[in-house]
C-alpha positions in Angstrom: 111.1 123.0 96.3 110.6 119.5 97.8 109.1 118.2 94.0 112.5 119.8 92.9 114.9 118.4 95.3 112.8 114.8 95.0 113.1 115.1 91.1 116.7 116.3 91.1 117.2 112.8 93.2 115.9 110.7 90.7 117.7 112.2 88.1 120.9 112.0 90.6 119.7 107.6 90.5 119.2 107.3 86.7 122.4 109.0 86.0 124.3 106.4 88.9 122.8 103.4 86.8 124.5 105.4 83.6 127.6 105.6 85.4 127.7 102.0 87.2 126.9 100.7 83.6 129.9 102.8 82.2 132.4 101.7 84.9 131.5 98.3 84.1 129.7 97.4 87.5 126.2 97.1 85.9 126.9 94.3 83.4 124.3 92.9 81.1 123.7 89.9 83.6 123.5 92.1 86.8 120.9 94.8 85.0 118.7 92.0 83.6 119.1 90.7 88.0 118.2 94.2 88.6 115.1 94.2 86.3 113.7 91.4 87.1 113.8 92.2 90.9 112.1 95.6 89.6 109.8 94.3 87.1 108.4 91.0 88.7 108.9 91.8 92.7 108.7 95.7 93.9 106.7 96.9 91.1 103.9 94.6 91.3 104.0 94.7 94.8 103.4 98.6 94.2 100.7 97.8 92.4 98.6 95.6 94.9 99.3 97.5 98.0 97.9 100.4 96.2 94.6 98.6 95.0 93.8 96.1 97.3 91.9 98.3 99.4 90.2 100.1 96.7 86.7 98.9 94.6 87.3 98.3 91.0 83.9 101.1 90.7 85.8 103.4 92.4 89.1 103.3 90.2 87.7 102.3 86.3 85.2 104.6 84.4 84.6 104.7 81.0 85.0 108.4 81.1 88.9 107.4 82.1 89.0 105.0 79.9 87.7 106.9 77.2 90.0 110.0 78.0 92.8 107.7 78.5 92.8 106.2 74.9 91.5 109.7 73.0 94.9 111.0 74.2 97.1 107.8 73.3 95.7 107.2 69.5 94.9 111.4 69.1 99.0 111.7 69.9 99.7 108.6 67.6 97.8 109.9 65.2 99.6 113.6 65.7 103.1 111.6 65.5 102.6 110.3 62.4 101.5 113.5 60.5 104.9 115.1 62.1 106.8 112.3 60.6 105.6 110.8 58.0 108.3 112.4 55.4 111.4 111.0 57.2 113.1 109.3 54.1 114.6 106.5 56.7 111.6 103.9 57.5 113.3 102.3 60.6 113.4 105.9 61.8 109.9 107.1 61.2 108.8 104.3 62.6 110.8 104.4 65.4 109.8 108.2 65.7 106.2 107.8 65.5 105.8 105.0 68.5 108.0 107.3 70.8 106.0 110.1 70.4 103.5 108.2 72.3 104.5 104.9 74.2 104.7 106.0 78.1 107.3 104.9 80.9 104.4 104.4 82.8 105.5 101.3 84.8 109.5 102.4 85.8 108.4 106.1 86.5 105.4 106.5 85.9 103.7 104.8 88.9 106.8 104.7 91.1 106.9 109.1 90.7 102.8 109.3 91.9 103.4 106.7 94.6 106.4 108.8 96.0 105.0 112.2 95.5 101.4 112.1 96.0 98.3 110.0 98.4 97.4 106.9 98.1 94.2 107.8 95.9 96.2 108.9 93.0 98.6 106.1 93.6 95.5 103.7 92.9 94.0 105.4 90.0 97.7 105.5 88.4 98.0 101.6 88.7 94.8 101.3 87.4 96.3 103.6 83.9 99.1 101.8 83.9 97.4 98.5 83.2 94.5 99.9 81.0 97.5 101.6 78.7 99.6 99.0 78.7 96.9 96.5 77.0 96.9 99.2 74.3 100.4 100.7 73.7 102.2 97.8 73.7 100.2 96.0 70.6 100.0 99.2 68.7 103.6 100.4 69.3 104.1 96.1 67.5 101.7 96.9 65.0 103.2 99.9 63.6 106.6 98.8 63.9 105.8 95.2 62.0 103.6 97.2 59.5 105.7 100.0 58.6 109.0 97.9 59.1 107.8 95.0 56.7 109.0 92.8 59.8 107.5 89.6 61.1 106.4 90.1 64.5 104.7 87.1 66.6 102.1 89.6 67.6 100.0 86.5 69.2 103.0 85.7 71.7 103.0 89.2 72.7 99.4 89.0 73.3 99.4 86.1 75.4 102.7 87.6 77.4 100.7 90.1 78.1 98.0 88.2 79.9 100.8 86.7 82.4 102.4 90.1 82.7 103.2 90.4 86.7 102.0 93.9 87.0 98.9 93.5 85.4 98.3 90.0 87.4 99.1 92.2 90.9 96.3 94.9 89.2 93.6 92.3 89.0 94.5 90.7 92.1 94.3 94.1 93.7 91.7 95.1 92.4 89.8 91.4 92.9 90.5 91.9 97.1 89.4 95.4 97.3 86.3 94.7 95.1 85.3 91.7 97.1 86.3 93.3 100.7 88.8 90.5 101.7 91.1 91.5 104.3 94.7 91.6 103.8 97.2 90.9 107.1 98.4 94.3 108.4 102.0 92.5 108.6 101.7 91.5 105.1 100.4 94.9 103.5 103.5 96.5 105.9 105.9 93.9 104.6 105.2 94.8 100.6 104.1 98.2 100.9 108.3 98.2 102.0 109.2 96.2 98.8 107.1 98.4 96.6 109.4 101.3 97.3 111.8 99.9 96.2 110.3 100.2 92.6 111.2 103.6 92.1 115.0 103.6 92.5 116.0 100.3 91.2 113.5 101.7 87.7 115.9 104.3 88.0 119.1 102.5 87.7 118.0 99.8 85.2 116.4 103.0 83.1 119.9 105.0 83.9 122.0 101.2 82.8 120.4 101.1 79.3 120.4 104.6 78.2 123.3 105.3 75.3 123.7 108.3 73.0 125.6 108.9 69.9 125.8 112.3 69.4 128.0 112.9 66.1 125.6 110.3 64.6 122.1 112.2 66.6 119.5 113.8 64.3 118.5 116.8 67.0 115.6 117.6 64.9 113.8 114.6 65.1 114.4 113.9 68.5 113.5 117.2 69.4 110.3 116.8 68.0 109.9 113.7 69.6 110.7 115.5 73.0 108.0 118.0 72.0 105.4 115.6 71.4 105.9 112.7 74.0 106.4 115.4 77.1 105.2 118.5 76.2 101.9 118.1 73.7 100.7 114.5 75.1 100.4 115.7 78.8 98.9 119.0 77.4 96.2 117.1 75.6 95.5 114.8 78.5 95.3 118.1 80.8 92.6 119.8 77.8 90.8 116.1 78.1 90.3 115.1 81.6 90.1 118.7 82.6 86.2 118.9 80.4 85.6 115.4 81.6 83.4 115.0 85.0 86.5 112.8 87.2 87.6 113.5 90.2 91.3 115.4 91.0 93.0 111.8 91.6 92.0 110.7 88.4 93.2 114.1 86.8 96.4 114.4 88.9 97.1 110.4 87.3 96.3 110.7 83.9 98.3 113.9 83.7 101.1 112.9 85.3 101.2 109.1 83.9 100.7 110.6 80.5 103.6 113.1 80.8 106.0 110.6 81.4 108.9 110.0 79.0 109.3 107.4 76.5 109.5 104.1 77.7 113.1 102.0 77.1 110.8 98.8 75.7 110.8 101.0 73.0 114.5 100.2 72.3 114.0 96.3 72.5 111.1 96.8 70.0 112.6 98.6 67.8 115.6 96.1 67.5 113.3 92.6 67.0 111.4 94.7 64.3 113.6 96.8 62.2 113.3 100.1 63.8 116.5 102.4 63.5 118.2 101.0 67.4 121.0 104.2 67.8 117.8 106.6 67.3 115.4 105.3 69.9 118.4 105.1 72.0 119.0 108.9 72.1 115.3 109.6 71.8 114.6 107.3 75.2 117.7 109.4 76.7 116.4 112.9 75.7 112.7 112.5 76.6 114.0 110.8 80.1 116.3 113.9 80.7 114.0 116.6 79.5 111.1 115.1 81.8 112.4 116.1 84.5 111.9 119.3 84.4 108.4 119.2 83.0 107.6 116.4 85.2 108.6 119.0 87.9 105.9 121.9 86.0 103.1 119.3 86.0 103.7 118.1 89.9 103.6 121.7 90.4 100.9 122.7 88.7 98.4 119.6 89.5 100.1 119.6 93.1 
């Protein structure tokens, strides 16, 4: 009951950001404030205070990696056999990278830091920045490709390698590997910033979902829903339950992969011709479903 109740609060936060964004209070200029506080403070500070104790040998395996991206390109791969007869190209496209692309940073992470030990917590950061060097170039790749749209796919590559939460996983992960001590006031003073991470996610996640119904292809997007929550975290659970890890690494992989599709998904879709009012619904319905098989998989791997 206390996954439940902490689930049901999330949802209760993610549907205030809806509501604060419909009554006008979350503006575009205050939810791009909001995100940045999110994406370049309490997140990354998340991120370190979960690593910086930890040995880089101790977090990164091949047998994670390898699981990691055997679930990613083997649910890519399942996406686009599902959807490869939509007649709209902006919305197979669209279909096929949200069947896959993880909210690993705005839930994701912030769901395993607030639910389980600080193990987990450092494996999931860990995912999050192995996943993200993947996801994010393929989800560009297919779009451009399939799209017929010119993407600067080099300028995404080198954002990438200034992106502030994979900076805070390296520097982490540099400390913990090397043993360097970290000021108890300092590691107090962002472990309280990093919790913010989860809530203000919520409410820029909640600020930039929309949803046109009369307009809403329910098949699709319940196929979508199928793959991206339901399938993805079942194949990561048939993966890393025959590979030799340890229960943190499990618990994360599962978890992180059964996370909902990310809202960068949106913004791609719009810079590279992918159908925008589609991914817009889809980001809403996988985000809504999720929490109740968020709740099934925090029970189950619990």
């Amino acid at each position: 009951m206390e996954v439940l109740g902490r689930l049901l609060a999330l949802l209760v936060v993610l549907l205030l950001g809806t509501g604060l964004r419909a009554s006008g209070v979350l503006d575009t200029g205050r939810t791009a404030t909001l995100n940045a506080v999110a994406y370049y403070v309490a997140l990354p500070a998340l991120i370190f205070v979960s690593t910086y104790d930890q040995s880089v040998g101790d977090l990164l395996s091949p047998m994670l990696i390898g699981g990691l991206l055997f679930v990613l390109f083997a649910t890519a791969v399942l996406a686009w056999f599902v959807h490869r007869n939509r007649e709209s190209t902006g919305q197979r496209s669209v279909a096929i990278i949200q069947s896959y692309h993880s909210n690993l940073g705005y839930l994701g992470l912030p769901l395993i830091a607030a639910t389980f030990g600080a193990s987990v917590t450092a494996v999931a950061s860990v995912i999050l920045g192995v996943l993200s060097l993947v996801q994010v170039p393929l989800t560009i790749v297919l779009l451009s490709t399939l799209n017929e749209a010119d993407a600067a796919i080099g300028d995404e590559l080198r954002g990438l390698a200034t992106n502030p939460v994979l900076v805070a996983l390296f520097c982490g992960l540099s400390v913990g590997s090397l043993g360097l001590a970290v000021p108890g006031t300092a590691a107090v003073g962002l472990d309280a910033v990093g919790s913010l991470a989860l809530p203000l996610a919520l409410l820029c996640v909640g600020a930039t979902l929309r949803v046109d119904l009369p307009t809403a292809d329910l098949g699709a997007t319940g196929s979508i829903v199928a793959l991206k929550i339901v399938c993805m975290p079942a194949l990561a659970w048939l993966v890393f339950s025959t590979l030799p890890v340890n229960s943190a690494t499990f618990t994360a992989s599962v978890v992180m992969l059964g996370t909902p599709t990310a809202v960068s998904t949106y913004v791609f879709a719009s810079e590279l011709g992918g159908d925008t009012e589609f991914a817009s619904l889809n980001v809403f319905a996988t985000t809504l479903v999720s929490i109740l098989t968020l709740f099934v998989l925090i029970t189950l791997v619990g």
